[in-house]
C-alpha positions, 0 to 999 in steps of 0.5 A, a space after each residue: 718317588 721324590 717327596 719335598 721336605 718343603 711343605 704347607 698344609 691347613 685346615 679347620 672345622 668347628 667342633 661345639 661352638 669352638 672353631 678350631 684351625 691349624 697351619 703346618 709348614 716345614 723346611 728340609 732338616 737332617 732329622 724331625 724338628 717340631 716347633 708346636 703351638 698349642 692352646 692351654 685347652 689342648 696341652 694335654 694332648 700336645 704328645 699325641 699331636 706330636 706323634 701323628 706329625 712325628 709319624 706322618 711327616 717323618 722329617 723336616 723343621 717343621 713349624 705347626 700352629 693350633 688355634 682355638 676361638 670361641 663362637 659363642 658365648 663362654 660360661 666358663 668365667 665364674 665372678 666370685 661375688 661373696 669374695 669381692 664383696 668382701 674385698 669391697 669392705 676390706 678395702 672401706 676400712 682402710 680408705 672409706 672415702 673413695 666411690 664403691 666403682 674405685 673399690 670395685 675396679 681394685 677388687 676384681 684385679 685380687 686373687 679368686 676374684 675372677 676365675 674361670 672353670 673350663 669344662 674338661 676335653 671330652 673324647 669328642 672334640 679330642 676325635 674332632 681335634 685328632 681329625 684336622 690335624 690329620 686333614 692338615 697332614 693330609 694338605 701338607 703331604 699333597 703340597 709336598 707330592 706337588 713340590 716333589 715333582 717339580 724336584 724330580 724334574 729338575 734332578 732327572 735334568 741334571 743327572 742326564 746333563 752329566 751323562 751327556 757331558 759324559 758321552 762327549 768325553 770319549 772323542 777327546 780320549 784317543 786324541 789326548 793319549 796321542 797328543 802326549 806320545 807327539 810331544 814326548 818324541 818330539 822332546 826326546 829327538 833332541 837327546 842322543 841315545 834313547 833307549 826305545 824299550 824304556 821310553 815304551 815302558 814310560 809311555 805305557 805307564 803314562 798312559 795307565 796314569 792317564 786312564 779314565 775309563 774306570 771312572 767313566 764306568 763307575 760315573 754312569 754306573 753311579 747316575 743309573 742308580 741314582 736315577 733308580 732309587 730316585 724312581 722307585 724308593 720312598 723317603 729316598 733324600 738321604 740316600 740320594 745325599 749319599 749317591 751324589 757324595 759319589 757321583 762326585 768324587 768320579 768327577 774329581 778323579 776325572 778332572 784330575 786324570 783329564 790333562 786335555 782342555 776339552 775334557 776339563 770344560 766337560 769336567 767343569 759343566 759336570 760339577 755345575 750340574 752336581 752342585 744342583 744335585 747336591 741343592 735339590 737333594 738337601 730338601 728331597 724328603 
């Protein structure tokens, strides 16, 4: 089954007053790369939001944002009043002519003045938390299914393209096989003396050298299986990745062996559609 390693996920819910959401999203990458944002409030739960997505997500660069806004009013401010009156009268003896609004304004912005007291992350919004991260995970798994399909569409295109372009070579075999034979005997009537046994013994050589049936058979061996792990195999990118890595050294040989114009076209088609492959398995998950 072809996952994208592309992917969009979101999702937020209201937990005690406190409106919670979160966006996911990520590009293909050779392993797990996190950027994570998180508020203050949650940073001591930033390794286990780590790990769900480490474990659910499994690859990619992958960006997730957590934000928190408060619906009603906070208590968590404390105004030090003791302190500030303090402060106030600090401030009077050393300039006792200004209004009590200017050393109140200067009085706020000092240590301890102003402080705030959150109440600590109880295991209820920590399970309230934990459920919309998993809820975006959820989103975001779904965008990839639907992104996956659209992949699997276009590589299964490619893969019968090079099989087709395959099949179109064998016609051209016989013809370029005897084509060489024509144009040695042609060359070789304009010598005296030719010894038949060695020129039979060049061709059949030539003819080995020229031989592409091996890669032929390896070729459409190489696109079955790559068509079978694309089908039936999970988180499958890297092992595509490897495949199409074969795929085309078969085709270079291919191109190399071809010495006929028509099997090079063919050639040169078949490598467009490896580049494709190539592209789309890069973000295949």
């Amino acid at each position: 089954m072809i996952l994208s390693m592309t992917g969009f996920g979101r999702a937020e819910d209201v937990f005690e007053g406190k409106k919670i959401s979160i966006d996911i999203k990520s590009l293909n990458s050779k392993s797990f790369d996190l950027n994570i944002k998180v508020p203050l409030r949650y940073k001591e739960k930033e390794f286990e939001i780590r790990k769900i997505l480490n474990d659910r997500i499994i690859r990619g660069k992958v960006d997730c944002y957590i934000n928190l806004e408060n619906l009603e009013e906070s208590s968590d401010v404390k105004i030090n009043k003791n302190l500030i009156d303090s402060y106030i009268s600090e401030l009077r003896k050393i300039a006792d002519d200004g209004p009590d609004f200017e050393y109140l304004k200067m009085a706020v912005r000092l240590p301890d003045a102003v402080t705030s007291r959150p109440d600590e992350l109880n295991d209820g919004e920590w399970e309230a938390l934990s459920k919309i991260v998993n809820t975006a995970v959820d989103r975001f798994q779904e965008f990839r299914k639907t992104e996956g399909k659209i992949l699997h569409e276009e590589l299964e295109r490619n893969i019968q393209n090079i099989d087709l372009y395959l099949s179109k070579v064998l016609p051209f075999e016989e013809v370029r096989i005897n084509s060489v034979k024509e144009r040695y005997e042609k060359t070789l009537k304009e010598f005296e003396n030719v010894d038949e046994t060695r020129f039979y013994q060049e061709m059949a050589y030539f003819t080995e050298k020229l031989d592409i049936s091996e890669e032929k058979v390896r070729l459409s061996q190489h696109l079955k299986y790559y068509k079978e792990v694309m089908d039936n195999e999970d988180f499958n990118g890297k092992k595509l990745g490897f495949i199409s890595q074969e795929i085309g050294r078969e085709i270079n040989t291919l191109g190399s062996k071809a010495n006929h114009a028509e099997i090079q076209k063919l050639v040169v088609m078949m490598k467009d559609d490896l580049e494709k492959i190539k592209e789309q398995t890069l973000n295949v998950l």
